[in-house]
C-alpha positions in Angstrom: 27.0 -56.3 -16.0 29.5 -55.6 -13.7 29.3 -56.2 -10.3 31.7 -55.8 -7.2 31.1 -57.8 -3.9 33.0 -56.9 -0.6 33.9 -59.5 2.1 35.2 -59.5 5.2 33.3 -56.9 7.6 33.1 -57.7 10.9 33.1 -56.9 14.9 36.3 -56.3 15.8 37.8 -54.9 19.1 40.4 -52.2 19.3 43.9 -53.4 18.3 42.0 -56.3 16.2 43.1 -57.0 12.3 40.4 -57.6 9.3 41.1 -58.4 6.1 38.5 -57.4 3.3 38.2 -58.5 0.0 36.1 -57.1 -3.4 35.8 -59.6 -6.2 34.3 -58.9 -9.4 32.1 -60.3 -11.8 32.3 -58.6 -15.2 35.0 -56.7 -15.0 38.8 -57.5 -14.5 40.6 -55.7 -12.0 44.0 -56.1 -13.9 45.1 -52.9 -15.4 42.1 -51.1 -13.7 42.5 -48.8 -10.6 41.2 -49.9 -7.5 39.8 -47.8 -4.5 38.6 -48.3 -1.0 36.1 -45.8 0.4 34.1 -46.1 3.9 31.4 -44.3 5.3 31.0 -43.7 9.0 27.6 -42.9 10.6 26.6 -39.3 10.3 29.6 -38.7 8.3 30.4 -38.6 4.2 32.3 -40.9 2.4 35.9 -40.7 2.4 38.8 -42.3 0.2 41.0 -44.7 2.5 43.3 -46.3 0.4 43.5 -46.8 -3.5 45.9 -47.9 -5.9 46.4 -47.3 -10.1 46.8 -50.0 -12.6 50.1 -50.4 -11.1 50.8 -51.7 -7.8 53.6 -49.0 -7.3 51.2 -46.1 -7.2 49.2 -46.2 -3.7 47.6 -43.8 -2.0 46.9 -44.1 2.3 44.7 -41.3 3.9 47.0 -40.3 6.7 44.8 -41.4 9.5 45.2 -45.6 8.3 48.8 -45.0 6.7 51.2 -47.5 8.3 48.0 -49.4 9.6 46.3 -50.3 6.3 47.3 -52.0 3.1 45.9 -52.0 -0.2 46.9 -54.8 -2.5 45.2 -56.9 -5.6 45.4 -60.4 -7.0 44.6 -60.4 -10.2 45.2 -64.6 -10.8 41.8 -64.7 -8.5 40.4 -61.3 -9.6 40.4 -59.8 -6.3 41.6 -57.1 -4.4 41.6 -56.4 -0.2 42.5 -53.8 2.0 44.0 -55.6 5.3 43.4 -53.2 8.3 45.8 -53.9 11.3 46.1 -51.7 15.1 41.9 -51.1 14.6 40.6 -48.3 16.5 37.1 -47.6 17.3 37.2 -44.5 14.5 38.0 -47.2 11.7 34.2 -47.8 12.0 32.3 -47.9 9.5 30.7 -49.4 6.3 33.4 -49.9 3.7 33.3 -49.9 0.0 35.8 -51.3 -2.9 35.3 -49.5 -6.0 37.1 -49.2 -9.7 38.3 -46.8 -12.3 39.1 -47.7 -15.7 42.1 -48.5 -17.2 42.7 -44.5 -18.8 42.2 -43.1 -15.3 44.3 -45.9 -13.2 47.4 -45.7 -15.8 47.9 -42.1 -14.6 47.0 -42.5 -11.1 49.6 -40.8 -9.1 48.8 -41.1 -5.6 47.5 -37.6 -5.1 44.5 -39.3 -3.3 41.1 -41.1 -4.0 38.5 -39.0 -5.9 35.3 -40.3 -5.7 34.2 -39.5 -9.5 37.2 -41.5 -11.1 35.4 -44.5 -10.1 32.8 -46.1 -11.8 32.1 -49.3 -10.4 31.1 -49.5 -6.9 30.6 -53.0 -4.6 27.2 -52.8 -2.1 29.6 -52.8 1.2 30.8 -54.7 4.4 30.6 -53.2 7.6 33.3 -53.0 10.3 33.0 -52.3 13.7 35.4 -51.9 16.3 34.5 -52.0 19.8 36.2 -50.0 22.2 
């Protein structure tokens, strides 16, 4: 059974830095893709940042790019998104998800599409106060 957890959510205020992290049980993120999604209140679930099998193909929704950074350790199974220069619209619950291996070997950062991913962590949330 596969199972991912997120880490890391937490009150932050504006121009604050988190770091969060998505480990999994049952599944090894090496050679899979990895996505992070959040969820505002009142608002649907968008694709922040997500990455193919390989680390060269990234993908930054253009209101985190330069602020935001996807990356994955596969020695300790992990993956995080560190979030820098925080703004109150950052908030939000956020979710680390994965593809498999067939979908993340021709990721070509063209963006993070929900139904490529098929394993899905509970969520941290983040809130940045203004």
């Amino acid at each position: 059974q596969v199972q991912l957890v997120e880490s890391g959510g937490d009150l932050v205020q504006t121009g604050g830095s988190l770091r969060l992290s998505c480990t999994a049980s049952g599944l090894t993120f090496d050679g899979y893709g990895i996505g992070w999604f959040r969820q505002a209140p009142g608002k649907e679930r968008e694709g922040v940042s997500c990455m193919g099998s390989s680390t060269d193909s990234t993908y930054y929704t253009e209101s985190v790019s330069g602020r935001f950074t996807i990356s994955r350790d596969n020695a300790k199974n992990t993956v995080y998104l560190q979030m820098t220069r925080l703004k109150p619209e950052d908030t939000a619950v956020y979710y680390c998800a994965a593809s498999p291996p067939w979908i993340a070997t021709v990721f070509s950062g063209d963006g993070c599409k929900e139904y490529e991913y098929d394993w899905w962590g509970q969520g941290t949330p983040v809130t940045v106060s203004s």
